[in-house]
C-alpha positions in Angstrom: 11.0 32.6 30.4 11.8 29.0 32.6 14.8 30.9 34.1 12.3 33.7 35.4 11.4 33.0 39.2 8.1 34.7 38.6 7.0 32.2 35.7 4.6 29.7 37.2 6.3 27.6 35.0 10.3 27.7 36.5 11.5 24.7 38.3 12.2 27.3 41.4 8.7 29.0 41.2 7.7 26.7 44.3 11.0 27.7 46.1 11.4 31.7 45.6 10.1 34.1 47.4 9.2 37.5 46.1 11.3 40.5 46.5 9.5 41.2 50.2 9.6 37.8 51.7 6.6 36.8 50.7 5.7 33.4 49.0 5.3 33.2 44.8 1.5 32.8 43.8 0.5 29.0 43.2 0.5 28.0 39.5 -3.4 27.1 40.8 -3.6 30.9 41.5 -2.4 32.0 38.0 -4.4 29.4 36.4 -7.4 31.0 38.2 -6.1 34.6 37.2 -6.0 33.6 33.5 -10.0 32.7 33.6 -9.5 29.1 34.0 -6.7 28.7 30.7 -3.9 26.2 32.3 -0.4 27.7 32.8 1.0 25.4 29.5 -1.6 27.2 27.4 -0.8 30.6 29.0 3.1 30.4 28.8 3.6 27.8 26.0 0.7 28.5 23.5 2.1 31.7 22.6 5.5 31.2 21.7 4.9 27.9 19.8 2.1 30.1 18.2 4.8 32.3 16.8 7.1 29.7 15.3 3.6 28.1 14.0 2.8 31.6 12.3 6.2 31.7 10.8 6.0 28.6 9.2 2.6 28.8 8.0 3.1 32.3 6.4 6.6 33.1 5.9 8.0 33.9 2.5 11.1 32.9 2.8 12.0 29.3 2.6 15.0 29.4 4.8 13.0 31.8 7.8 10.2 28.7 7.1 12.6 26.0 7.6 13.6 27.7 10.7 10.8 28.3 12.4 9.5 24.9 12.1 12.8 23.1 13.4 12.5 25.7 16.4 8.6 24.4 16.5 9.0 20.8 17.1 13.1 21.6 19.5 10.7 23.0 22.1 8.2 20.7 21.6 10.4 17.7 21.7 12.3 19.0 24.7 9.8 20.7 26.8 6.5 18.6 25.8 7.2 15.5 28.5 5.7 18.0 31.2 2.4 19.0 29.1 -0.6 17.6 29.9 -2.7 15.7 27.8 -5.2 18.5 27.8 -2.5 20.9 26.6 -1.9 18.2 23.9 -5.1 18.2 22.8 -5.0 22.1 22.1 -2.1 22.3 20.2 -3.3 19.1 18.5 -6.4 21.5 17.4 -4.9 24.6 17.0 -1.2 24.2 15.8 -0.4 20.6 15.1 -3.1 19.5 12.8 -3.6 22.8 10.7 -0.4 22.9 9.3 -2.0 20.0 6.8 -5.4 21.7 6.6 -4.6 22.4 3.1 -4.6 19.0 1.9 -8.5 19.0 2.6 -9.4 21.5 0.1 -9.7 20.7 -3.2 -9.2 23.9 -5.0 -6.4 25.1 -2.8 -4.5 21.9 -3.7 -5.7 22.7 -7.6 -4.4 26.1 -7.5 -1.4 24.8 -5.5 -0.1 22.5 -8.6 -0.2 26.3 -10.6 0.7 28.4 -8.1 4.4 28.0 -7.6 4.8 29.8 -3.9 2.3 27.3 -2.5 3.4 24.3 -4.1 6.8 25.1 -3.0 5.2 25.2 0.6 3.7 22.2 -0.2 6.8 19.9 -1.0 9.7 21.6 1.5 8.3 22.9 4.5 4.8 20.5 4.9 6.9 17.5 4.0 9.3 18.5 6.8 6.7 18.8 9.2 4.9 15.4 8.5 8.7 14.2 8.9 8.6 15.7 12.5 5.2 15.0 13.2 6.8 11.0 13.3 9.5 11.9 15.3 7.3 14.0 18.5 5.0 11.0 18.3 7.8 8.2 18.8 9.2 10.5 21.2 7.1 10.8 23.5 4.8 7.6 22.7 3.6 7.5 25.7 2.1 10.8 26.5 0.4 10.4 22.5 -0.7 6.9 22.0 -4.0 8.3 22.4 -3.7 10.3 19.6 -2.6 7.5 17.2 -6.1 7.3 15.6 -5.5 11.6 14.9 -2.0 10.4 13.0 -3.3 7.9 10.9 -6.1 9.7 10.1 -3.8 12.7 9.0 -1.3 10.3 7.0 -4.0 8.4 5.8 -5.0 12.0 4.3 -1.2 12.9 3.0 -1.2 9.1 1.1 -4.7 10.0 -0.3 -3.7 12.9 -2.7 -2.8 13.3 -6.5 0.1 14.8 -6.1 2.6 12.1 -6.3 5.5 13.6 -3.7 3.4 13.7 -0.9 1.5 10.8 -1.7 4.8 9.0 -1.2 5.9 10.8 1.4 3.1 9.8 3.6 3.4 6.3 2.6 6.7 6.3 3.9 5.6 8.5 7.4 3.2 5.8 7.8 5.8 2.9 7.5 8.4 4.9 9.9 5.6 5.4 12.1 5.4 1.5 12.6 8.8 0.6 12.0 9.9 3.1 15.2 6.7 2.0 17.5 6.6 -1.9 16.5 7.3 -3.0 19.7 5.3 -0.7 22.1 1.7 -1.3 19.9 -0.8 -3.6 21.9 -3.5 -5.3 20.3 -5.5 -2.2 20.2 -2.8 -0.5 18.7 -2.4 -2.9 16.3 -6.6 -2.5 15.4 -6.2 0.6 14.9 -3.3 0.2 12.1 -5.2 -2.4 10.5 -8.3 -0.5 10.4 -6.3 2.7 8.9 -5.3 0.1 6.0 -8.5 -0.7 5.5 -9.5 2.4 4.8 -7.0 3.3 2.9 -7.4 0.1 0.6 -11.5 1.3 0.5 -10.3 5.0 -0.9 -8.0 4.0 -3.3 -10.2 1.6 -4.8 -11.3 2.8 -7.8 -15.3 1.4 -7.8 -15.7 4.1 -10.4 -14.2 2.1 -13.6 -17.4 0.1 -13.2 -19.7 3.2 -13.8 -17.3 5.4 -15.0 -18.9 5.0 -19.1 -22.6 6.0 -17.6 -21.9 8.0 -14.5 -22.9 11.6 -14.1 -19.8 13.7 -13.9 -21.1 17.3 -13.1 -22.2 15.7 -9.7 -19.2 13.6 -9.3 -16.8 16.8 -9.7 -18.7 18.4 -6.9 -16.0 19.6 -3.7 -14.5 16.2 -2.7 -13.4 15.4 1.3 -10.0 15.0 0.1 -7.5 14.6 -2.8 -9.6 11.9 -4.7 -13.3 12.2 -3.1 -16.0 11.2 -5.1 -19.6 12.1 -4.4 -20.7 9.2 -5.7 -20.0 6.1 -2.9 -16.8 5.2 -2.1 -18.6 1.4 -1.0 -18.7 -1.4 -3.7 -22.2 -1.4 -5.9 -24.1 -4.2 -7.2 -21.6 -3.7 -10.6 -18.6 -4.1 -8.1 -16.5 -7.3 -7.9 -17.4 -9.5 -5.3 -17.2 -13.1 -6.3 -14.6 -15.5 -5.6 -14.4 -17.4 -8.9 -11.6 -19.4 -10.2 -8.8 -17.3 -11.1 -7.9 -16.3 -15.4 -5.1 -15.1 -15.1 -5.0 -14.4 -18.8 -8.6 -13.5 -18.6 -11.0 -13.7 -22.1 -8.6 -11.5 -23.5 -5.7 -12.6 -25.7 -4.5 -9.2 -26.7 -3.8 -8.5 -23.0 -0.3 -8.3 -23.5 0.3 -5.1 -21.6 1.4 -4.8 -18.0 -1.2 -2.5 -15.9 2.0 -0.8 -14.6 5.0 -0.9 -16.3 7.6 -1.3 -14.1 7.7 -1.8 -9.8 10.7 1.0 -10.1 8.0 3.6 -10.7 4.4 2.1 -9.7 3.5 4.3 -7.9 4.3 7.6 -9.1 1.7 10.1 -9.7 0.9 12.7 -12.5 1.6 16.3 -10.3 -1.5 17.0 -12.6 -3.3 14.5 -14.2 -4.7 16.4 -17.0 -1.0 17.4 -18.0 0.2 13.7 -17.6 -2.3 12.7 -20.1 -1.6 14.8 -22.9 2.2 14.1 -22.7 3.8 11.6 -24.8 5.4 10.4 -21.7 2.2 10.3 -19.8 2.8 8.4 -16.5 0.1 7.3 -15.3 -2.0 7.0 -18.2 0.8 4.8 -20.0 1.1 2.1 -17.0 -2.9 1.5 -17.0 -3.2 1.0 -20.8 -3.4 -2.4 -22.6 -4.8 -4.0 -25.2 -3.5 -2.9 -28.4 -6.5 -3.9 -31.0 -5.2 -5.9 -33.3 -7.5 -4.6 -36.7 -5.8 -1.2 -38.3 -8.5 0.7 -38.2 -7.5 3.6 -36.0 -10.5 5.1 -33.4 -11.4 8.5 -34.8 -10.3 11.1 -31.7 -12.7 11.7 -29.1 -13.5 14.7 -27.4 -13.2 15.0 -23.7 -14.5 17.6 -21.6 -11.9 19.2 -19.2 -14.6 17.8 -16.7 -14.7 14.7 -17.5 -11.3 14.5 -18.2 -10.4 15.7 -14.4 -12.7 12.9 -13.9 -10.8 10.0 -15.2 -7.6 11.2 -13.9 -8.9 10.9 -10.4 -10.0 7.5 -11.2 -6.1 6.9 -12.3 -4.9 8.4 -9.2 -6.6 5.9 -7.6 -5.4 2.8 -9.5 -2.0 4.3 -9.2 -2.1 4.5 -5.1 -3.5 1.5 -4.8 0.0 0.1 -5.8 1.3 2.3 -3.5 -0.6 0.7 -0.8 0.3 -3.0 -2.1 3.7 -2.1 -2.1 3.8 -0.5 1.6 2.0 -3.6 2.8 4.7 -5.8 1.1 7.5 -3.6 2.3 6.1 -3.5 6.2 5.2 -6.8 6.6 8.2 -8.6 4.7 10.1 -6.7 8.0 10.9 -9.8 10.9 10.0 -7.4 13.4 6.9 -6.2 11.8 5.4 -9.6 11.0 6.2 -11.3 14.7 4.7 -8.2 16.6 1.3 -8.0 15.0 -1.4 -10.3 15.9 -2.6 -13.2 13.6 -6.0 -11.8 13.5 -5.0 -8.7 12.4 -2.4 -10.0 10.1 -5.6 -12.0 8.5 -7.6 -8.6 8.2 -4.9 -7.2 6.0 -4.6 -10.6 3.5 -8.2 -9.9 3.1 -7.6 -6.8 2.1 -4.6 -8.3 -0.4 -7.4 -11.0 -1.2 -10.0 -7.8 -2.5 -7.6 -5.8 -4.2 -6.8 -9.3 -6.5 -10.3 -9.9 -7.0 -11.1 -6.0 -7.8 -8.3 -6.2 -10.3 -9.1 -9.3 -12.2 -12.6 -8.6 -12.3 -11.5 -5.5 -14.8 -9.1 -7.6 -16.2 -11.7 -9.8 -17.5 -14.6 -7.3 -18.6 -13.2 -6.5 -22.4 -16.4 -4.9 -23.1 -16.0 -2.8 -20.1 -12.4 -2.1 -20.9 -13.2 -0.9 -24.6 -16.4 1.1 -24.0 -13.7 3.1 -21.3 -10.7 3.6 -24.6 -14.1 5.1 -26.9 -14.8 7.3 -24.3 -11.7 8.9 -24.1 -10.7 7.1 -20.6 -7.2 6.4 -22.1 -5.3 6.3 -24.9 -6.1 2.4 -25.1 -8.2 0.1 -23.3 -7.0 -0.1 -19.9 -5.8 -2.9 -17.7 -5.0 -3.5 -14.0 -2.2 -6.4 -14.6 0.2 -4.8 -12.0 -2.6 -4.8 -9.4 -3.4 -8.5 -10.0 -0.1 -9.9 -10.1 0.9 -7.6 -7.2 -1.7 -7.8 -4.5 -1.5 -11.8 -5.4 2.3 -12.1 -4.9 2.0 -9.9 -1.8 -0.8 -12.3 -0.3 0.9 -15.7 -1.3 4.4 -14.6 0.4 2.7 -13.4 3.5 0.5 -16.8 3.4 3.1 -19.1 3.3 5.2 -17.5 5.7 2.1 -17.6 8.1 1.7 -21.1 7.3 5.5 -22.2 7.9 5.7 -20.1 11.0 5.0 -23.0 14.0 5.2 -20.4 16.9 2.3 -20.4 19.4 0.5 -17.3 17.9 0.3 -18.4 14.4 -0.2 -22.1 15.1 -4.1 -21.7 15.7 -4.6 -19.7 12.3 -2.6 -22.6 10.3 -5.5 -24.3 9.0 -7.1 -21.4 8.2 -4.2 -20.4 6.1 -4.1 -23.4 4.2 -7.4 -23.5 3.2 -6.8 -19.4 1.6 -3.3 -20.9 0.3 -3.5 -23.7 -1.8 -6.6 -22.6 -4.0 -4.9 -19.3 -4.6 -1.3 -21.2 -5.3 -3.1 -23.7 -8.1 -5.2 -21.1 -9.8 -1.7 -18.8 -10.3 -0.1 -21.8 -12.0 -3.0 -22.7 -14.2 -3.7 -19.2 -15.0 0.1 -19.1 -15.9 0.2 -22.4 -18.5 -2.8 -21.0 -19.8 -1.2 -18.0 -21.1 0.9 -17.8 -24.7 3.6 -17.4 -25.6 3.5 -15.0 -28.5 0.4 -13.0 -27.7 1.2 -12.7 -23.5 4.7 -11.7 -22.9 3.9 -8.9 -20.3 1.1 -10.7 -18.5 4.2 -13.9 -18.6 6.7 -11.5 -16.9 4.2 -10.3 -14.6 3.2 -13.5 -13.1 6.6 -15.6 -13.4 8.0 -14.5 -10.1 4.4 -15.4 -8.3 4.3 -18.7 -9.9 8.1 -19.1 -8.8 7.0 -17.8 -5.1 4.8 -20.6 -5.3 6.5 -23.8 -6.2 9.9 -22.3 -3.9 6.9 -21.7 -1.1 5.2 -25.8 -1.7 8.8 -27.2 -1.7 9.2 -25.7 1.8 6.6 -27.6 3.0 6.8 -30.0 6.2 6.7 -33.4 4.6 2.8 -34.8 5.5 1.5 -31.5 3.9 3.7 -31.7 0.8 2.4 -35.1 0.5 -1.0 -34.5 1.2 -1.3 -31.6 -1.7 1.1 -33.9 -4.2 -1.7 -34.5 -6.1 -3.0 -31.3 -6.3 0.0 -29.4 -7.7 2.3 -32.5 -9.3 0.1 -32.2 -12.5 0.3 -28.8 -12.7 4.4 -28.3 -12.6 4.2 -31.0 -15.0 2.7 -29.3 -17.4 4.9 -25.8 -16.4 7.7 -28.1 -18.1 6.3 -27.1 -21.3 6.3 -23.6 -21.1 10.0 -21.7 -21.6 11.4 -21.8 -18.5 13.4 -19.2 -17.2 16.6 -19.9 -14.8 14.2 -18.9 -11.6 11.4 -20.8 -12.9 13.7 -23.9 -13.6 15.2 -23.9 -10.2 12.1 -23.7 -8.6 10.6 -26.9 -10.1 13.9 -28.7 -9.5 12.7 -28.2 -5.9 9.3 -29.5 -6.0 10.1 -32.2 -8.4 12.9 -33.6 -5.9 11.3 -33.3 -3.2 8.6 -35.3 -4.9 11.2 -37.8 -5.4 11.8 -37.9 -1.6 8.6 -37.9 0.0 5.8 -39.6 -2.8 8.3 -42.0 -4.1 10.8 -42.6 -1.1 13.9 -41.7 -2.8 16.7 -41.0 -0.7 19.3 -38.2 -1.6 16.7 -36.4 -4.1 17.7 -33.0 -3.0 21.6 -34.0 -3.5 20.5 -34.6 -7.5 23.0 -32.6 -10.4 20.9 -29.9 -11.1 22.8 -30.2 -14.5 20.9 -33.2 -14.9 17.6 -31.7 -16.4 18.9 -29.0 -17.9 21.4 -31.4 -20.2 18.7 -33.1 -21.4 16.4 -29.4 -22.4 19.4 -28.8 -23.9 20.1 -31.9 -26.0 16.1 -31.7 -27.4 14.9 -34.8 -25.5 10.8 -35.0 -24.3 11.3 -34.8 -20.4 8.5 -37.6 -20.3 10.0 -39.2 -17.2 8.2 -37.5 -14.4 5.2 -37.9 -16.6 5.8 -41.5 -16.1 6.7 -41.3 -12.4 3.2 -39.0 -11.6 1.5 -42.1 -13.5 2.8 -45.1 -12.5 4.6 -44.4 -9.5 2.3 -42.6 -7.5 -1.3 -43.9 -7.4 -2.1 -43.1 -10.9 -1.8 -39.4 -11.4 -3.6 -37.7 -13.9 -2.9 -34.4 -15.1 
C-alpha cells in the first residue's frame, strides 16, 4: 500500500505524476473525496481493523497471537506520522475495546467457567496490556495526552478478582513508570498520584464495617468493574477516620494470626472466590482469618447464601489487592530513580495514602466484636484480621519517611519538618505497640512487626546528630525496655546502633560505634540483668524516666 504511487499516503505521492503527465490529487483532495474522514483513517483504519478483528475473535490461539503482534509492528513503526486525531480513533475504536470485557461483570463470571474466554483472557489480553506499555513509551510524545486513558485502563486490569490479571496490571503500571520516570512533569506526576489514589479508594474495603447489616440483594446489583459495590465506595460515619495512638496488639490477645500469611503470596487472588473458600487450601480466605477462640465449643455451621457468599468474597478481593497496591508502592518508590524524579508534594500525597490504609487496618484490628459478629455470619472460617495490612502500609510509610527525612537535596529540604512531625509519632507508637505484645499469645503479630520496629531504630541511628539528640528522650526509654523482649539477631543489631550512638552524642563518648558487638551479647548469654544503660538513661543523661 506505501509503495503504491497512487496512495495518498506514499512518500512519492507529492512527486509522481499520473500515467498522462498530470499531477497526483492532493491528500486534501482525497480527504475531501472520502466525506471529510482523514487519509490515516481511510488507509490505516482498515487494515489495523483486520488484525484487531483477528485478535478479538479468532479461535486459534497461535492466529491470535499473530495478529496482535502484527497489530501493534505497524503501529509501533508507522504510528510517529499519525495525528493525534487519528490516535484518538483508534484509541476509541481499536485500542481500548480489546479490554472492554473487564467492564462487565457477568462476561468476566462466565469467563472464570467458560474455558475459551478465560484462555482469551490470560494469553492474548495479557499480551496486549504488555504492548499497550510499550506503543505508549514509544512514542511518549505523540501520547502523553492520553496518560490519564492508561491509567484509567490499568487502574481497571488491577481492579479485578481474577488474580493473573490483577497482577499483571500491577506490574504494567510499574513498567509504565519505571520506562517514562524521567520524561513525567509535575502534571505527569498528578496524574500518577491521583490514579493511586483511586486505586487505594477501590480497594478499600469500607464494607467490613457494614458488611453484618448491609443489604446484599442491592449490593450484588451490576458493578462498574471487577469489585463495584452499589453501596459507596467513600468512607461512612462507621469508617475509620481517627488518628489515635497506635495498639499494635489491639484489645485482642488471641490475635495471634497474620492477616496475610506470607509477602511470597499476598497478593494472590482466588480465580473464584466462592471456589477458594470452600477449599481446604482456601487462599484468600486463609490469609484474612485470625483469632482462634480459645473456649472448645465449636460454632454450629452457618448457612450462606451463594449471594451473600459472592458478597464476601468481593470484600476479600478487596483486602487482598490492597496488598497488592502496598506492595507496588513499596516496590516503585524503593527505586533511586523513582523516588528522586517525583515531586515532594506528590510523594506526601501517596504517604497519606500509606498513612489511611494503616489506620483503616488497625481500626478492624481492634473492633473484636466487629470481627466475631463477621466469623457467625459466615464471613470466614474464623474471625478475620488485617495484620498484613497494618504492618505493611506502616513499614512502607516509615521507610519512605525516613529516607525523605535523610534526603538534604533542595527539593526535599522544605518538606523536612513536615516529615518529622508524621515520623517520630508513628516510629514510637510501633515500638510501644511492639513491647506491648507477648510472647506466648502473639507470635505472628511479633513476626509481623519485628522488621518495622528494626526499620525504625536502624532509620533513628541514621540520624544527623542535633536530631538524634533532640528525640533521645523520646525513644531511649523505649529501646530500653525492647531489651526485655527476645531479641532476634536483626533486632539486636539494630539497638546496638541506637544505644552507641547514644553513647556518642548524649553522653560524649568517643569511639562508641568502634564498641565489640560481642560485648552485649556475652553478657545475654552469661544470664546477667543488662541494667547498665538503665543506669546511664538515669543518671547520665538528665534523669530519664522510662
Amino acid at each position: 500500500m506505501l509503495k503504491t504511487p497512487e496512495c495518498p499516503l506514499s512518500h512519492k505521492s507529492n512527486q509522481t505524476s499520473a500515467s498522462d503527465g498530470s499531477p497526483l490529487e492532493s491528500p486534501n483532495t482525497v480527504s475531501r473525496q472520502q466525506g471529510g474522514t482523514s487519509i490515516e483513517e481511510g488507509f490505516w483504519f482498515p487494515v489495523l481493523f483486520a488484525f484487531h478483528d483477528v485478535l478479538m475473535t479468532g479461535e486459534d490461539l497461535e492466529v491470535r497471537s499473530n495478529a496482535l503482534n502484527y497489530f501493534f509492528e505497524a503501529l509501533l513503526r508507522y504510528g510517529g506520522d499519525f495525528p493525534s486525531d487519528f490516535w484518538d480513533i483508534l484509541w476509541r475504536q481499536q485500542l481500548y475495546p480489546i479490554f472492554m470485557v473487564l467492564r462487565s461483570r457477568p462476561e468476566m463470571t462466565n469467563a472464570l467457567n467458560h474455558e475459551e474466554l478465560s484462555v482469551w483472557l490470560s494469553t492474548t489480553m495479557i499480551q496486549a496490556l504488555r504492548n499497550m506499555i510499550i506503543l505508549f513509551t514509544h512514542y511518549f510524545d505523540a501520547l502523553e495526552y492520553m496518560l490519564d486513558r492508561f491509567l484509567e485502563l490499568l487502574a481497571l486490569c488491577i481492579c479485578q478478582e481474577n488474580d493473573t490479571i490483577a497482577r499483571i496490571g500491577s506490574n504494567c503500571l510499574q513498567q509504565l513508570i519505571l520506562q517514562n520516570v524521567t520524561k513525567f512533569t509535575d502534571s505527569h506526576w498528578a496524574q500518577i498520584v491521583g490514579s493511586f489514589c483511586e486505586l487505594f479508594e477501590r480497594t478499600t474495603a469500607y464494607q467490613l464495617f457494614s458488611a453484618t447489616t448491609i443489604n446484599v440483594p442491592s449490593a450484588l446489583s451490576p458493578p462498574p468493574n471487577g469489585l463495584g459495590f452499589e453501596v459507596p465506595l467513600t468512607p461512612t460515619s462507621d469508617s475509620p477516620t481517627d488518628e489515635r495512638s497506635l495498639k499494635i496488639n489491639g484489645t485482642d490477645r488471641g490475635s495471634i494470626s497474620s492477616g496475610i500469611e506470607s509477602a511470597s503470596d499476598a497478593t494472590t487472588l482466588p480465580h473464584h472466590a466462592e471456589d477458594s473458600l470452600r477449599s481446604p487450601n482456601g487462599n484468600a480466605s486463609s490469609r484474612l482469618e485470625d483469632y482462634k477462640p480459645t473456649s472448645s465449643l465449636q460454632q454450629q455451621p452457618v448457612v450462606v447464601t451463594a449471594a451473600r457468599r459472592r458478597f464476601f468474597n468481593r470484600i476479600i478481593s478487596r483486602c487482598v489487592l490492597q496488598l497488592l497496591m502496598i506492595e507496588t508502592v513499596n516496590e516503585l518508590f524503593s527505586n533511586d530513580t523513582v523516588y528522586s524524579q517525583i515531586p515532594s508534594r506528590e510523594l506526601l500525597r501517596l504517604m497519606a495514602l500509606l498513612k489511611k490504609s494503616f489506620l483503616f487496618a488497625r481500626r478492624f484490628n481492634e473492633d473484636k466484636d466487629l470481627r466475631m459478629r463477621l466469623w457467625r455470619e459466615g464471613f470466614m472460617k474464623q474471625p478475620p484480621n488485617l495484620l498484613k495490612q497494618e504492618s505493611g502500609s506502616a513499614a512502607t510509610y516509615i521507610q519512605i519517611l525516613f529516607r525523605m527525612f535523610a534526603d538534604t537535596s533542595p527539593s526535599r529540604a522544605e518538606s523536612r519538618p513536615e516529615v518529622e512531625k508524621a515520623l517520630v509519632p508513628l516510629c514510637k507508637d510501633v515500638i510501644r505497640g511492639y513491647i506491648a505484645l507477648e510472647e506466648e499469645s502473639q507470635q505472628r503479630n511479633i513476626v509481623a512487626w519485628r522488621p518495622v520496629v528494626v526499620d525504625v531504630l536502624e532509620g533513628y541511628s541514621t540520624w544527623p546528630e542535633k536530631e538524634f539528640a533532640e528525640h533521645i528522650p523520646s525513644f531511649y526509654p523505649l529501646v530500653v525496655e525492647l531489651l526485655g523482649k527476645e531479641l532476634s539477631a536483626d533486632l539486636r543489631v539494630a539497638l546496638l546502633a541506637v544505644l552507641r550512638k547514644v553513647g556518642e552524642v548524649g553522653l560524649g563518648i568517643e569511639g562508641m560505634s568502634g564498641g565489640r558487638r560481642e560485648s552485649v551479647a556475652s553478657v545475654a548469654i552469661s544470664g546477667e540483668t543488662p541494667t547498665t544503660e538503665l543506669e546511664v538513661g538515669e543518671v547520665g543523661m538528665g534523669g530519664i524516666r522510662a
